[in-house]
DOTILO-598214 format. One record per residue (C-alpha): residue number from 1; residue in one letter; x, y, z. Coordinates in steps of 0.2 Angstrom, whole numbers. Each point is the difference from the previous one (the first is absolute). Layout:
REM residues N
@seq=NUM | type=A | east=X | north=Y | up=Z
...
This chain:
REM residues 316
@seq=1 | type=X | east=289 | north=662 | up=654
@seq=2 | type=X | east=1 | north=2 | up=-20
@seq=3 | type=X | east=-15 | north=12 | up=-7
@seq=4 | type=X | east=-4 | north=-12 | up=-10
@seq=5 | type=X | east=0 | north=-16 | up=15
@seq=6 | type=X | east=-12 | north=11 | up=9
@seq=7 | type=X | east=-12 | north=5 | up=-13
@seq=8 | type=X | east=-4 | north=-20 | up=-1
@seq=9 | type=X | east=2 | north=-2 | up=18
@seq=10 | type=X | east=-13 | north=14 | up=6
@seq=11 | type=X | east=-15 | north=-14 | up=-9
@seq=12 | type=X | east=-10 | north=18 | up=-5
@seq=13 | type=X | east=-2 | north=7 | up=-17
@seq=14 | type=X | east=14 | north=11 | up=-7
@seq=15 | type=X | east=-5 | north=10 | up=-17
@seq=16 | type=X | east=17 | north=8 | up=-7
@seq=17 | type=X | east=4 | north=11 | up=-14
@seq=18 | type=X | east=18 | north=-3 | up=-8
@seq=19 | type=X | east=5 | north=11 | up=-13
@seq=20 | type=X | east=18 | north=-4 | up=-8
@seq=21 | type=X | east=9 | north=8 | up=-13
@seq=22 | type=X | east=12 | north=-13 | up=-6
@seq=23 | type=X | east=-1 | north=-17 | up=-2
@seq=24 | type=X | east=12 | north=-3 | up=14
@seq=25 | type=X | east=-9 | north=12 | up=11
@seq=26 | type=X | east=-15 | north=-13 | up=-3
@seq=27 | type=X | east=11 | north=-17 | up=5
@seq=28 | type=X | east=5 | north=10 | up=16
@seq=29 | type=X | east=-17 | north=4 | up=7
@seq=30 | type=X | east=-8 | north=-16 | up=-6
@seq=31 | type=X | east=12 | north=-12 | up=0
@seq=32 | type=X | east=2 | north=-2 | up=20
@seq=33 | type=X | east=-18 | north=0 | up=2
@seq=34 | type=X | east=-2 | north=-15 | up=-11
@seq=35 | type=X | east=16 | north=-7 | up=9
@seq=36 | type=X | east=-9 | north=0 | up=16
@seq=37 | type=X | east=-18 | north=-7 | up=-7
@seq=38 | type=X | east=10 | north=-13 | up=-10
@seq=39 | type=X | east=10 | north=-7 | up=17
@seq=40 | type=X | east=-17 | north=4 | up=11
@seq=41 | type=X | east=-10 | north=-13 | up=-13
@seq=42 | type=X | east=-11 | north=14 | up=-1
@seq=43 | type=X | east=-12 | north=2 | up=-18
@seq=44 | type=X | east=9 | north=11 | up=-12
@seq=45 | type=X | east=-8 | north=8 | up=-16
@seq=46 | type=X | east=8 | north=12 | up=-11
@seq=47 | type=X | east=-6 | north=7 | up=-16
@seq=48 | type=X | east=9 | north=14 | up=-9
@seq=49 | type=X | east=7 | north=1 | up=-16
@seq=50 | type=X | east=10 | north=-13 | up=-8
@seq=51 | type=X | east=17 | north=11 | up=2
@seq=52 | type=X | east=-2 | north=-3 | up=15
@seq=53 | type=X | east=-7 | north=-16 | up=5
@seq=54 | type=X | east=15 | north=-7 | up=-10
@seq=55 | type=X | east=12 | north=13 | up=11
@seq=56 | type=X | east=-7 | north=-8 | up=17
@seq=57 | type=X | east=1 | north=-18 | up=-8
@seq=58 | type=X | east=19 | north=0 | up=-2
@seq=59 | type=X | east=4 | north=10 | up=17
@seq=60 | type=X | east=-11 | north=-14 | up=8
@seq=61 | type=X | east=5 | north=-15 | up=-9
@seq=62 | type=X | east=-5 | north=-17 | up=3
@seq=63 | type=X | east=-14 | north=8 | up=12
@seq=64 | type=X | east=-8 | north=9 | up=-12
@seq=65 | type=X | east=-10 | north=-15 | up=-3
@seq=66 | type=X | east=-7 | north=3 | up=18
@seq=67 | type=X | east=-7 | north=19 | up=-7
@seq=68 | type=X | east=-20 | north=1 | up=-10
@seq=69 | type=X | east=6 | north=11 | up=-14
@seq=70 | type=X | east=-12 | north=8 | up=-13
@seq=71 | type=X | east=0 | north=14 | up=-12
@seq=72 | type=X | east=-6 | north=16 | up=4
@seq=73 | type=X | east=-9 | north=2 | up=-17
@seq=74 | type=X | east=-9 | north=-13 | up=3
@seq=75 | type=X | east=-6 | north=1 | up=18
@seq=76 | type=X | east=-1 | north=19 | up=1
@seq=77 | type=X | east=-13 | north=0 | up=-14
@seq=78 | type=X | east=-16 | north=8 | up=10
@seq=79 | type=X | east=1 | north=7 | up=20
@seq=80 | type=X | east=-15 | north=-9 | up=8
@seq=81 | type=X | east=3 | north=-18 | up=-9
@seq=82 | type=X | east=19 | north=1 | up=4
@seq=83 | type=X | east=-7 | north=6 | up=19
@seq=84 | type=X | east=-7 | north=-16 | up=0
@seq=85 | type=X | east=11 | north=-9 | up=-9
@seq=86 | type=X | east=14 | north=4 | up=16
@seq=87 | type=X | east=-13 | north=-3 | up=11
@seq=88 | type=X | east=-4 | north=-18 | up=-5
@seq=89 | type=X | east=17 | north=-5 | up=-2
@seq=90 | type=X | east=4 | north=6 | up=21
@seq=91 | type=X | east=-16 | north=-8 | up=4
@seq=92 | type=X | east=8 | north=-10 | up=11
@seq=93 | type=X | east=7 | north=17 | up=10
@seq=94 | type=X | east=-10 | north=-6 | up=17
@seq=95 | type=X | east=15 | north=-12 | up=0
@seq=96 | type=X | east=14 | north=3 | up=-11
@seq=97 | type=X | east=14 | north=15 | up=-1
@seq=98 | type=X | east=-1 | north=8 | up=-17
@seq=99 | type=X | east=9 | north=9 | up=-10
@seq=100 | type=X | east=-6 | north=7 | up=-16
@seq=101 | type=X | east=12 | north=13 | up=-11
@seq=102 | type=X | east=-8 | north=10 | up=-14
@seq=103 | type=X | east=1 | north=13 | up=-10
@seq=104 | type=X | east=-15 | north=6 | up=-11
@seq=105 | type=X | east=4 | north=6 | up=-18
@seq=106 | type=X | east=-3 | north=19 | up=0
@seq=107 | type=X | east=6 | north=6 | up=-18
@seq=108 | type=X | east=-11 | north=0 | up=-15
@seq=109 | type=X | east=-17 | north=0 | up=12
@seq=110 | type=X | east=-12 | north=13 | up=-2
@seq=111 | type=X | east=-3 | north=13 | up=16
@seq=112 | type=X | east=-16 | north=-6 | up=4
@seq=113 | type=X | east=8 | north=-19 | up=2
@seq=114 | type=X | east=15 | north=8 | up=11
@seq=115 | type=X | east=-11 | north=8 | up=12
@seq=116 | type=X | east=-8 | north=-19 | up=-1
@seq=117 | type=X | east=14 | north=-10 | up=5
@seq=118 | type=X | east=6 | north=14 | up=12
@seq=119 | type=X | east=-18 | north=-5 | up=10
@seq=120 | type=X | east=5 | north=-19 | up=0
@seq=121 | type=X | east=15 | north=6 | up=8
@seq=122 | type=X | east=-8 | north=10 | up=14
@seq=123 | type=X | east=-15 | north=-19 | up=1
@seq=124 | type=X | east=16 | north=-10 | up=2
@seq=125 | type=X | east=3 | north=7 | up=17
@seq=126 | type=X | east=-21 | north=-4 | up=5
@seq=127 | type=X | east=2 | north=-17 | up=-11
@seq=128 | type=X | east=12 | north=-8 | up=13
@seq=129 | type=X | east=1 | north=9 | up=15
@seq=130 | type=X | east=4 | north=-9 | up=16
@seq=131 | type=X | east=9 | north=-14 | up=-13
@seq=132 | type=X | east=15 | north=-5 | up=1
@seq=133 | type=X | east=7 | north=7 | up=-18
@seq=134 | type=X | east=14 | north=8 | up=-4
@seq=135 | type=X | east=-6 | north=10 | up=-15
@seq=136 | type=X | east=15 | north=8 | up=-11
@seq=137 | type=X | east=-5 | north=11 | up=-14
@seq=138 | type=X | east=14 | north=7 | up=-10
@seq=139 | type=X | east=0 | north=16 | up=-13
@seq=140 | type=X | east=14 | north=1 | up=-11
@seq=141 | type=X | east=3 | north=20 | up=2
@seq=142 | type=X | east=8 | north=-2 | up=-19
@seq=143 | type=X | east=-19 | north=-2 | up=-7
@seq=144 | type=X | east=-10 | north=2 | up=14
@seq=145 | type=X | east=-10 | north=19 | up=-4
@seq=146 | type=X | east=5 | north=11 | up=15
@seq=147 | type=X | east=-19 | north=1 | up=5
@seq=148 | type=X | east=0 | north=-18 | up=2
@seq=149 | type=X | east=13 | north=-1 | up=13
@seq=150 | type=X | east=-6 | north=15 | up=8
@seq=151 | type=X | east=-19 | north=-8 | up=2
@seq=152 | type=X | east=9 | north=-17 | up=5
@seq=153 | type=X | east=6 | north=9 | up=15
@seq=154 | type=X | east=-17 | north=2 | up=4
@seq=155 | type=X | east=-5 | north=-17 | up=-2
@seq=156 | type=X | east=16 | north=-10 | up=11
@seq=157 | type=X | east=2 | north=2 | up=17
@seq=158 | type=X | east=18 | north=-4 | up=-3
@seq=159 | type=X | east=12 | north=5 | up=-11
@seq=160 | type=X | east=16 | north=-11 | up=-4
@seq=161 | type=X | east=17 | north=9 | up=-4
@seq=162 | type=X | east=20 | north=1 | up=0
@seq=163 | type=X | east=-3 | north=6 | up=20
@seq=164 | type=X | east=-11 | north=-15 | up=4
@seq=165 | type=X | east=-19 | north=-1 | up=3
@seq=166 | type=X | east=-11 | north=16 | up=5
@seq=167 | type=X | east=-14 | north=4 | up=3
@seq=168 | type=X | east=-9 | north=9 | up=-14
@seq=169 | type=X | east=-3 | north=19 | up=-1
@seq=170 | type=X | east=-15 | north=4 | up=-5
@seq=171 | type=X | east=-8 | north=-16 | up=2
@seq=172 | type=X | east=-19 | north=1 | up=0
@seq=173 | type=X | east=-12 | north=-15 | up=8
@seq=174 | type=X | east=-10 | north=-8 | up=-12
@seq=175 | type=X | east=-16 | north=5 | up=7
@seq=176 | type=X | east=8 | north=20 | up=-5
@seq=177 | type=X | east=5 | north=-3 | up=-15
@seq=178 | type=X | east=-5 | north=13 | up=-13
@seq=179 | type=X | east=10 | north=3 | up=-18
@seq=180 | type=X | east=-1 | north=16 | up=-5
@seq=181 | type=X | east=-18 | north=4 | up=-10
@seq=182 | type=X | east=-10 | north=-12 | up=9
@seq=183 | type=X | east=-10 | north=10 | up=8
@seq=184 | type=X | east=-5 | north=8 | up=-15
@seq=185 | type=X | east=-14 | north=-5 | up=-10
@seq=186 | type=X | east=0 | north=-11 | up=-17
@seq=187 | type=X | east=-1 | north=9 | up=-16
@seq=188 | type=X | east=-17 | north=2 | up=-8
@seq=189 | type=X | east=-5 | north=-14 | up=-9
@seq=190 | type=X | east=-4 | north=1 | up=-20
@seq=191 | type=X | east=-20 | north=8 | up=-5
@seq=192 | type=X | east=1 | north=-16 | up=-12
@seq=193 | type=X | east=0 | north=-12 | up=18
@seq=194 | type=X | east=-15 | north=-11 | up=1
@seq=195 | type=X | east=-7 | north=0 | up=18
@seq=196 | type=X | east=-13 | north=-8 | up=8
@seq=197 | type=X | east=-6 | north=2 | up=19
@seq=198 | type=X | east=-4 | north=-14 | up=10
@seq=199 | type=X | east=-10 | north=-8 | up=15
@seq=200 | type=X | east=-1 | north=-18 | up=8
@seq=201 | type=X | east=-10 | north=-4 | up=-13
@seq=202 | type=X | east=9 | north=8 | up=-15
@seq=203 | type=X | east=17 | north=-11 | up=1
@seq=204 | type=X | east=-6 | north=-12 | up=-13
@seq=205 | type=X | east=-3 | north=15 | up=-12
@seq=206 | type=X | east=18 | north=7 | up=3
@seq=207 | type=X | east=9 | north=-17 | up=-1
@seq=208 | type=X | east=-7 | north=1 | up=-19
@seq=209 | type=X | east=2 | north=18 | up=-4
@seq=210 | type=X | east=22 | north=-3 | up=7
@seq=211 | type=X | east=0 | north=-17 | up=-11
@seq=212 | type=X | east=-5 | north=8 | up=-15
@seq=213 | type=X | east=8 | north=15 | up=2
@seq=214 | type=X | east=16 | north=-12 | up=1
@seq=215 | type=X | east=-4 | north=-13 | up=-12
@seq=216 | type=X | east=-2 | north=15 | up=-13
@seq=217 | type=X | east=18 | north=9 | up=6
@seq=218 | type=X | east=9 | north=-17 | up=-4
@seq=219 | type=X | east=3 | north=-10 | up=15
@seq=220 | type=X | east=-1 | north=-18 | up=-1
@seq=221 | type=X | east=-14 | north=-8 | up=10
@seq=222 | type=X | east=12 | north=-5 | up=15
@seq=223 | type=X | east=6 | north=19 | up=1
@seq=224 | type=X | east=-19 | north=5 | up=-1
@seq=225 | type=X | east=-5 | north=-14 | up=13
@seq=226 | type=X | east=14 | north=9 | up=12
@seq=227 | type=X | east=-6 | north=19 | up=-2
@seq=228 | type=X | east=-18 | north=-6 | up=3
@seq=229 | type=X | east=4 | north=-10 | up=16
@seq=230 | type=X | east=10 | north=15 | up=5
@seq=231 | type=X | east=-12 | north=12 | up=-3
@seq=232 | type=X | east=-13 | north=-10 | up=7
@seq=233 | type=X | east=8 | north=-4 | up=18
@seq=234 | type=X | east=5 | north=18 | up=1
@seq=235 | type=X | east=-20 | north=5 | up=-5
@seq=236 | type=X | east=-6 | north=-14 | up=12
@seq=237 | type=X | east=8 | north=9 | up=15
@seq=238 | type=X | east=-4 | north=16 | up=-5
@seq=239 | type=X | east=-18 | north=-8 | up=3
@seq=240 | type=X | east=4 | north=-9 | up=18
@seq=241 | type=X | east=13 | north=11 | up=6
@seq=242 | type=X | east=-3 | north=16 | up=-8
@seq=243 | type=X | east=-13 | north=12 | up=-5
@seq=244 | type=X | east=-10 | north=-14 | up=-7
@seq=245 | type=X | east=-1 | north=7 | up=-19
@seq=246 | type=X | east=14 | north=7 | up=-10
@seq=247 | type=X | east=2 | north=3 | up=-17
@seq=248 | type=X | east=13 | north=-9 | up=-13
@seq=249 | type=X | east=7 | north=8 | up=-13
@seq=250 | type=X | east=12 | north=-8 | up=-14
@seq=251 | type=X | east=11 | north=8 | up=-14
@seq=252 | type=X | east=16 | north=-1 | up=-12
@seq=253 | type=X | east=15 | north=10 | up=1
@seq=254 | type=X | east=14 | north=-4 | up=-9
@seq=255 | type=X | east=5 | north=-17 | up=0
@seq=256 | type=X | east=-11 | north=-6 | up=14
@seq=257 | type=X | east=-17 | north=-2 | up=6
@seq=258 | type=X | east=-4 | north=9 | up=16
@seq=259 | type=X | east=-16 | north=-4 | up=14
@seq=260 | type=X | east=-5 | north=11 | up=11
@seq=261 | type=X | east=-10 | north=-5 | up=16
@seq=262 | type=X | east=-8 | north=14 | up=12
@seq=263 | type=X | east=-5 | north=-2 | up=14
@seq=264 | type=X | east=-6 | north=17 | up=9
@seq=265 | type=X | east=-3 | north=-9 | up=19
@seq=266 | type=X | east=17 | north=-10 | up=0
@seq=267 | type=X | east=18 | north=5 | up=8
@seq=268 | type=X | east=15 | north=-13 | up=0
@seq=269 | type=X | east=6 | north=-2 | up=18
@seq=270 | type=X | east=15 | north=-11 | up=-4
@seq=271 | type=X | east=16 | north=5 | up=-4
@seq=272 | type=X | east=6 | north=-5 | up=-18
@seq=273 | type=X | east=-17 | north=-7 | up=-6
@seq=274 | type=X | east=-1 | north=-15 | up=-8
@seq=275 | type=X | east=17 | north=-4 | up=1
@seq=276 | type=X | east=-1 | north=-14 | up=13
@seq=277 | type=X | east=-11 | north=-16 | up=0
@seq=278 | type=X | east=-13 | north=4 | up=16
@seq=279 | type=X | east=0 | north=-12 | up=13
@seq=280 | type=X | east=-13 | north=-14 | up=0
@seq=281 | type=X | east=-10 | north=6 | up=12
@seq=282 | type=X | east=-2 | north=17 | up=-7
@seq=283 | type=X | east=-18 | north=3 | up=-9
@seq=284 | type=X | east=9 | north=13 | up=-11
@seq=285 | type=X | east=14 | north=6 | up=-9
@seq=286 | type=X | east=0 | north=-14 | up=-15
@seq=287 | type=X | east=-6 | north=11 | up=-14
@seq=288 | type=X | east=16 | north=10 | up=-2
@seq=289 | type=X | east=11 | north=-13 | up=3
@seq=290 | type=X | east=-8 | north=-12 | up=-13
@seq=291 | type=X | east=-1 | north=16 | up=-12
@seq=292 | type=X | east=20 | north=3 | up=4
@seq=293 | type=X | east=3 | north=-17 | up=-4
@seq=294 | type=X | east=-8 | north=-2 | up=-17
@seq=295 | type=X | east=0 | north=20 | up=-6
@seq=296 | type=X | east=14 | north=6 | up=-6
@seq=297 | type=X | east=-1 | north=17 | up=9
@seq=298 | type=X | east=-12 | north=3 | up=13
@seq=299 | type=X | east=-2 | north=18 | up=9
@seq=300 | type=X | east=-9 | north=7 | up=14
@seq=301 | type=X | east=-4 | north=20 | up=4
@seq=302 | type=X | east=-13 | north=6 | up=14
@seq=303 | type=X | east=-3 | north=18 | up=-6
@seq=304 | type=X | east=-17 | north=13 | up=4
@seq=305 | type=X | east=-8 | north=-16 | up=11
@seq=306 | type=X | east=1 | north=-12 | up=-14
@seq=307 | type=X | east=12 | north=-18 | up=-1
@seq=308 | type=X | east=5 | north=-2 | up=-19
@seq=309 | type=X | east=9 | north=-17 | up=-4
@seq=310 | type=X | east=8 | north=2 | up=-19
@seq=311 | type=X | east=4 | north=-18 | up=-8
@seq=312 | type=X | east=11 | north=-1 | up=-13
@seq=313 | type=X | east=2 | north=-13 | up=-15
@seq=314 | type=X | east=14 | north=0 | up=-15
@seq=315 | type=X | east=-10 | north=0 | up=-15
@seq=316 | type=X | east=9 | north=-12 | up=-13
């Protein structure tokens, strides 16, 4: 049987890295995979760059009208929101074969938001698991940074190639998956921070103290509304879950305004935080992810016995 028959055949989730280094290296890896989904009736997405949406739409035809195809500038815009984004459109994966091709855009990004989008790609493998989803990411090794394509290694099980599929070397299971530094603390905050420490009955106070604080960096009232319900879901579990008091501390730096919540009782026992949507019947978890979805960086460290969640918003 084709590689590419039994990856849709085997009904389970398959996550695989495909770098190319031409752009008919790309229609040779992709184009059979898309073949066999387009003859099995099977869901296709693909979003890419318009090069090569246009590429794939002339080798395929008349089916090409049979393909979802989007821009990767558009989709690949923020990891946690286009996590989501892939995840509602397979909602219907209980039933139906998928396959989703994507490649996320890597140049111009800062470190920070590399080692971001690197993370989604370690989630995607918890986000479907047991699914029946062919997932193709591809890195184009001419603009791809090297460091990218070695820490995508890490983050595939498979690896598609010239030789075939294979099994990735160096693969490490989501609930492992470390990037170098994490472990390390976060840098000192500025002496110019404004921090104020909390209890059950001390939320109210903080919600006003992060609001102004925002409202007199710049942000507009939804952005401020966003970084106050963030701060305050992630507070509020400090309080349930936690140690039952923190402190919060907020700041500038650059062009952004920076929250700090710490929480010297709480640990993170989940892989990825924040990253997925918690199930329905779970009583917890629904901090970080509503903070992912509406920050636009959210970090986590659990350093000396004490949980720090740093969110991030873009000052105008």
């Amino acid at each position: 049987m084709q590689p590419e028959r039994a990856l849709f055949r085997s009904g389970s989730f398959a996550h695989i890295a495909v770098p190319y280094g031409s752009d008919e290296s790309y229609l040779r890896l992709v184009l059979p995979l898309v073949g066999e989904a387009l003859r099995e009736g099977h869901d296709i997405l693909v979003v890419t760059g318009q090069p090569m949406l246009d590429l794939l739409a002339e080798m395929l035809g008349e089916d090409a009208a049979r393909v979802d195809r989007r821009l990767k500038t558009t989709w690949y815009t923020h990891p946690a929101r286009t996590l989501t984004a892939y995840h509602e459109y397979a909602e219907p994966w209980a039933k139906r074969q998928t396959l989703l091709v994507g490649e996320p855009v890597w140049l111009g990004r800062k470190e920070r938001d590399i080692r971001e989008w690197i993370r989604y790609e370690a989630a995607i493998n918890l986000a479907f698991a047991d699914a029946p989803i062919v997932a193709l990411c591809l890195y184009d090794e001419r603009a791809t940074p090297p460091q990218v394509l070695e820490d995508a290694m890490r983050a595939h099980p498979w690896t598609l190639n010239g030789n075939g599929l294979d099994l990735s070397r160096g693969y490490v299971p989501p609930q492992h998956f470390l990037l170098s530094g994490d472990e390390l603390p976060f840098p000192d905050p500025p002496p110019s921070r404004v921090v104020v420490a909390f209890t059950p009955r001390d939320l109210g106070r903080v919600r006003q103290v992060v609001a102004a604080a925002g409202e007199g960096a710049g942000l507009d009232r939804d952005t401020v509304g966003s970084l106050v319900l963030s701060m305050s879901e992630i507070a509020a579990n400090t309080v349930e879950h936690g140690g039952g008091s923190g402190s919060v501390a907020i700041w500038t730096a650059g062009s952004e305004l920076i929250c700090e919540i710490a929480d010297p009782g709480g640990r993170l026992d989940l892989p990825l935080p924040g990253f997925l949507p918690p199930r329905p019947e779970s009583p917890r978890g629904y901090g970080l992810w509503i903070s992912r979805q509406l920050c636009d960086l959210v970090e986590t460290r659990h350093t000396a016995g004490v949980l720090r969640v740093r969110l991030h918003m873009i000052l105008p």
